[in-house]
C-alpha positions as CSV (number, residue, x, y, z in Angstrom):
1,X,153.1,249.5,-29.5
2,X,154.2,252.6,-27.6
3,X,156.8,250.3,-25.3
4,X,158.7,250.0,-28.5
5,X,161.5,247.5,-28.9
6,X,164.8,247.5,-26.5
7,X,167.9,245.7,-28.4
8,X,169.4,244.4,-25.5
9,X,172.6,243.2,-27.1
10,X,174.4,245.4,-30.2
11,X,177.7,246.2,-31.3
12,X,176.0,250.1,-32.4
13,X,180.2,251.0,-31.8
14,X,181.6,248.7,-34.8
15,X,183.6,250.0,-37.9
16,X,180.8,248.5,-39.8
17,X,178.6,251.4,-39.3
18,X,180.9,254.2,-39.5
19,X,180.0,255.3,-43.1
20,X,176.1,255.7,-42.6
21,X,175.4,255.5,-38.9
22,X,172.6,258.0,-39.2
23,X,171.0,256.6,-41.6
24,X,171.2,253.2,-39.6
25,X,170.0,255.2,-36.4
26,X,167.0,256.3,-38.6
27,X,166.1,253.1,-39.5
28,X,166.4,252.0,-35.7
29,X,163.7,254.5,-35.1
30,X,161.7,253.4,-37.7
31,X,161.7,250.0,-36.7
32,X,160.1,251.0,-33.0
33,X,163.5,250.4,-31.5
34,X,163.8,253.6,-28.2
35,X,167.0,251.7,-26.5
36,X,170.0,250.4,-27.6
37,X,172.2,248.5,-24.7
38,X,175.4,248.9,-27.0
39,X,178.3,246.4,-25.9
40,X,182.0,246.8,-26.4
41,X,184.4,244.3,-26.6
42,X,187.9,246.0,-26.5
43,X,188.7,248.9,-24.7
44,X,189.8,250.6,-28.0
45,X,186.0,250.9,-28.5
46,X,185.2,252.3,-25.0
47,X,185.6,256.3,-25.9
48,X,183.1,255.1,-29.4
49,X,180.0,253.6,-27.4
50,X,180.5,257.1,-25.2
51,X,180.8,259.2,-28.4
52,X,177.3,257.5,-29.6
53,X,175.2,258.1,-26.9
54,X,176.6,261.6,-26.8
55,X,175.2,262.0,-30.2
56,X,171.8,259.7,-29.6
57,X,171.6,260.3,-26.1
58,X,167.7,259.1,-26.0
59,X,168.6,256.1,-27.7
60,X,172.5,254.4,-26.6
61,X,173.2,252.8,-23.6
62,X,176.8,251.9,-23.6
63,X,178.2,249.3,-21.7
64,X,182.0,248.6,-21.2
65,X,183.7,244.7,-21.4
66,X,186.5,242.9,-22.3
67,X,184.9,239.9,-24.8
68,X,187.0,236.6,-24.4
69,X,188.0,236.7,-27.6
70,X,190.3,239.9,-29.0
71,X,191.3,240.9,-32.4
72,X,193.0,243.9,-31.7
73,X,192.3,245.3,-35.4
74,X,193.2,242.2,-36.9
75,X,190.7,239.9,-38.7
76,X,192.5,237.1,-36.4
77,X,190.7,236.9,-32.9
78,X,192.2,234.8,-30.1
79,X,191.7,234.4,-26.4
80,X,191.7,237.2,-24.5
81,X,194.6,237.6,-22.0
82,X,194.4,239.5,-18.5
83,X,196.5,242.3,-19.8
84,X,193.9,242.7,-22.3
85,X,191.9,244.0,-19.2
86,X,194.4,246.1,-17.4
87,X,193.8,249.1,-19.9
88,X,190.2,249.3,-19.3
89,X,190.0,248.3,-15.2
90,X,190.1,252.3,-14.2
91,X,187.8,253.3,-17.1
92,X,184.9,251.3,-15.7
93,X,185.1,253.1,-12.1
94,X,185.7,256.2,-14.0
95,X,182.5,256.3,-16.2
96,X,180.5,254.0,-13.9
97,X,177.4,256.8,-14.0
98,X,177.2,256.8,-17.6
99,X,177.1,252.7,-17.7
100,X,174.0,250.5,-17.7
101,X,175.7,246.8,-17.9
102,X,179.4,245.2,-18.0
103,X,179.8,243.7,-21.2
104,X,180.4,241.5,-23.7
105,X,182.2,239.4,-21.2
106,X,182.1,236.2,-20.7
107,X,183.6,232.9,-21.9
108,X,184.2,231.2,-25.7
109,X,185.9,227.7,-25.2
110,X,185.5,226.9,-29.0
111,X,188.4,224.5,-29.8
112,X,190.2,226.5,-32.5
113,X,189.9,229.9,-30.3
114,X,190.7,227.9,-26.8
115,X,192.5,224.9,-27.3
116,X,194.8,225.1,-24.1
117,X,194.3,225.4,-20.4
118,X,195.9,228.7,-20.6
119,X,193.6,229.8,-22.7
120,X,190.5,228.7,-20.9
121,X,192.0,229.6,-17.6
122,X,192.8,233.2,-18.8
123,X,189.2,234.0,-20.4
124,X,188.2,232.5,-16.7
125,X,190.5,234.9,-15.1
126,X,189.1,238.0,-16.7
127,X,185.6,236.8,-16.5
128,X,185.9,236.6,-12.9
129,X,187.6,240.4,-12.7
130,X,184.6,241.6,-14.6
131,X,182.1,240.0,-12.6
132,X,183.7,241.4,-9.8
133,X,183.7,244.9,-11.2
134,X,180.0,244.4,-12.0
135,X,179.4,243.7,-8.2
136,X,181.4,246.7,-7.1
137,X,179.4,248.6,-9.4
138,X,175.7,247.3,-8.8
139,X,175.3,246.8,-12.9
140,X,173.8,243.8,-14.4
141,X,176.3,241.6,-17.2
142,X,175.7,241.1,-20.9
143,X,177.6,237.7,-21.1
144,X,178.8,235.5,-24.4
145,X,179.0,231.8,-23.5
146,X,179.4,229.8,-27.0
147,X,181.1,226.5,-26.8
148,X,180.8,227.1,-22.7
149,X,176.8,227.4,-21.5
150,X,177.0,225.2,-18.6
151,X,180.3,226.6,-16.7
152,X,179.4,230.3,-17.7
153,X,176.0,229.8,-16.3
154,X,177.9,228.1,-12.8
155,X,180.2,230.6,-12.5
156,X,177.8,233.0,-12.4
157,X,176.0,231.4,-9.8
158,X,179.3,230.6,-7.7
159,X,180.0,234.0,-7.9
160,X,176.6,235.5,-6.2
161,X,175.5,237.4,-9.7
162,X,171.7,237.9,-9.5
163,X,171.5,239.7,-12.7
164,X,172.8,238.8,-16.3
165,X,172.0,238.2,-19.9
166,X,173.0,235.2,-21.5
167,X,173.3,236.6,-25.5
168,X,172.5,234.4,-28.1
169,X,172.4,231.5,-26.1
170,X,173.1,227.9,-27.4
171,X,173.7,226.0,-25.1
172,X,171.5,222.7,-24.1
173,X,167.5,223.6,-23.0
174,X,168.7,221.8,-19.1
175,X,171.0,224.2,-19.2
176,X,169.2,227.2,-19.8
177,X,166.8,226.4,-17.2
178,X,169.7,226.6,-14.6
179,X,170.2,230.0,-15.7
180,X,165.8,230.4,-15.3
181,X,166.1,229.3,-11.9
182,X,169.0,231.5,-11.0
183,X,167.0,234.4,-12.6
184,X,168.9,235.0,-15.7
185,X,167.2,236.3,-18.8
186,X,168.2,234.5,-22.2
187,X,168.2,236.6,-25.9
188,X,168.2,235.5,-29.6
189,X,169.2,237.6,-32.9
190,X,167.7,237.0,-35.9
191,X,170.0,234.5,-37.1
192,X,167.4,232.3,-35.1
193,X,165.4,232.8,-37.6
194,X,167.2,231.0,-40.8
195,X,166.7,227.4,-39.3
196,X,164.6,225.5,-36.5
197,X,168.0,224.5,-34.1
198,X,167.1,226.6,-31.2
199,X,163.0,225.9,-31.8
200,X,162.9,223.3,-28.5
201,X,165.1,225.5,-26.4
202,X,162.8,229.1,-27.0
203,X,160.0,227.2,-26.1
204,X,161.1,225.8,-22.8
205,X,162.5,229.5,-21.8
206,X,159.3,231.3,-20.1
207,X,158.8,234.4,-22.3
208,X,159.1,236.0,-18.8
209,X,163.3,235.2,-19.3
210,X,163.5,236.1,-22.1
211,X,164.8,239.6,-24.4
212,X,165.1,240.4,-27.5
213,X,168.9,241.4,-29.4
214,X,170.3,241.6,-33.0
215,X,173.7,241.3,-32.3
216,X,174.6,244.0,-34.9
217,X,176.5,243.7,-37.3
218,X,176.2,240.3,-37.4
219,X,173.8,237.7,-36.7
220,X,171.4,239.0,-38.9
221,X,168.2,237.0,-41.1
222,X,170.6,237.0,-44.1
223,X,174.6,235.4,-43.1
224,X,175.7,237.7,-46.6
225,X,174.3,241.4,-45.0
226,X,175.1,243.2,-42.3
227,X,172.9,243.5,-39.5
228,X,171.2,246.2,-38.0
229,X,169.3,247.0,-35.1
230,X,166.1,247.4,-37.2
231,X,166.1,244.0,-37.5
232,X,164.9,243.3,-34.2
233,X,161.3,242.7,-35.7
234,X,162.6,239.6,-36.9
235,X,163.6,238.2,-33.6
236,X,159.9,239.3,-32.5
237,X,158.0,237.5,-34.9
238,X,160.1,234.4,-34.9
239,X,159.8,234.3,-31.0
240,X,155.7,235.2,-31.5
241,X,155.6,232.1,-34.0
242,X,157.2,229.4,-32.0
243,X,155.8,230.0,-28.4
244,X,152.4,231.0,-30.3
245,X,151.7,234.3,-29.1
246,X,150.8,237.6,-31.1
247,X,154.2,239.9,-31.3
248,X,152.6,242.4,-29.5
249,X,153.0,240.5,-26.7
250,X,156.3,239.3,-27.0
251,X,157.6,242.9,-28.1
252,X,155.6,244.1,-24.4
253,X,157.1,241.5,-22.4
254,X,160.7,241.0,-23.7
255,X,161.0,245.3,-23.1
256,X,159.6,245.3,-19.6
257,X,162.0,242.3,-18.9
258,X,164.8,244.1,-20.6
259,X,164.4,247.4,-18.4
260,X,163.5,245.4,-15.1
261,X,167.9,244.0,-16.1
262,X,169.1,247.0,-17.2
263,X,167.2,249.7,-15.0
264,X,169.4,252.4,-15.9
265,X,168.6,251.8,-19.7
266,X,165.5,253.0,-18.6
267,X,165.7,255.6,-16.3
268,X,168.3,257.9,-18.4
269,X,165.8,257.4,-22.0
270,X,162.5,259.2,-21.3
């Protein structure tokens, strides 16, 4: 297994690992994980995900976005607003080099986080400014689409992006093969595997689309612990199991799909 495992979707920058992130790092390593694509979803964590790969420069590849939904340091989220954005719009052109993806962006139309228009028509309003920044930049997107699948996916489309990852995807299997044909590449934490829900729509991904994430800290095998990237394994064998193949395979596949996204991922991690 000398491809090792590429997490292609981890929060590596949340408070949740402060206390013992070398320990978790060593664990990473352990686990066969050599990249982490490390997402942000404020702009408060932007100088963090920098400050990582600085100290695990072989193994963080931080990407900057502006998630639809915002907490500011509260345990309340809500919908993201565009001035949410305005602090971080110079910061992407300013560390572009150092960037492999925009993201978490994307849209969350869940009815208790987006009940108006306004809502919804502001996460679309910074979506759009992202996805133009990814453009301007030539970087793929690491996009969040719960509650939203089909008009994330359209989007997308409407707006010429040739390259994205759809994170944790739940949205319908018809769905997800609009994303397929568009040439977007689809990934599952191990949450996947405490129940059979998403069993039908794995299947009818080709493994070809598909990448493998943890979603760190949460999302994990077990709702009650915090997730780490080591858990990745998981999300191996659980995709090995229900398309039939060994996990060898899927652990060769879903990293050569994960660095043929995120080229730079690759390129700066020898």
């Amino acid at each position: 297994m000398e491809y090792g495992f590429v997490d292609c979707h981890c929060h590596i920058s949340a408070s949740e690992f402060e206390e013992d992130m070398d320990s978790v790092i060593q664990r990473t390593r352990e686990a066969g994980v050599k990249t982490l694509v490390a997402v942000t979803e404020e702009v408060r964590e932007f100088v963090r995900v920098l400050q990582l790969q600085d100290s695990y420069p072989d193994l963080v590849a931080p990407c900057f976005g502006i998630h639809p939904l915002q907490a500011g340091g509260t345990p309340e989220q809500r919908s993201v607003k565009p001035q949410d954005l305005d602090p971080a719009m110079p910061l992407f052109h300013k560390h572009r080099e150092r960037l492999v993806a925009i993201g978490e962006i994307g849209l969350d139309f869940t009815p208790w986080f987006a009940p108006t228009e306004q809502d919804r028509d502001n996460q679309m309003a910074v979506f759009l400014k992202q996805l133009n920044i990814a453009k301007q930049l030539d970087l793929p997107v690491n996009v969040h689409s719960r509650s939203a699948a089909k008009v994330t996916i359209a989007t997308m489309r409407e707006q010429g992006i040739s390259q994205a990852l759809l994170h944790n995807f739940a949205g319908k299997p018809s769905v997800a093969l609009e994303g397929v044909k568009a040439g977007y590449l689809f990934s599952f934490p191990p949450a996947v595997s405490r129940n059979h829900q998403r069993d039908k729509l794995i299947k009818q991904i080709p493994l070809e689309h598909i990448c493998l994430e943890t979603d760190s800290p949460a999302l994990g095998p077990d709702k009650h612990m915090r997730n780490e990237p080591s858990n990745i394994t998981v999300s191996c064998q659980y995709i090995a199991e229900i398309k039939g193949l060994s996990p060898q395979t899927v652990q060769l596949i879903t990293t050569q799909n994960a660095f043929r996204l995120f080229p730079k991922a690759n390129s700066s991690r020898v």
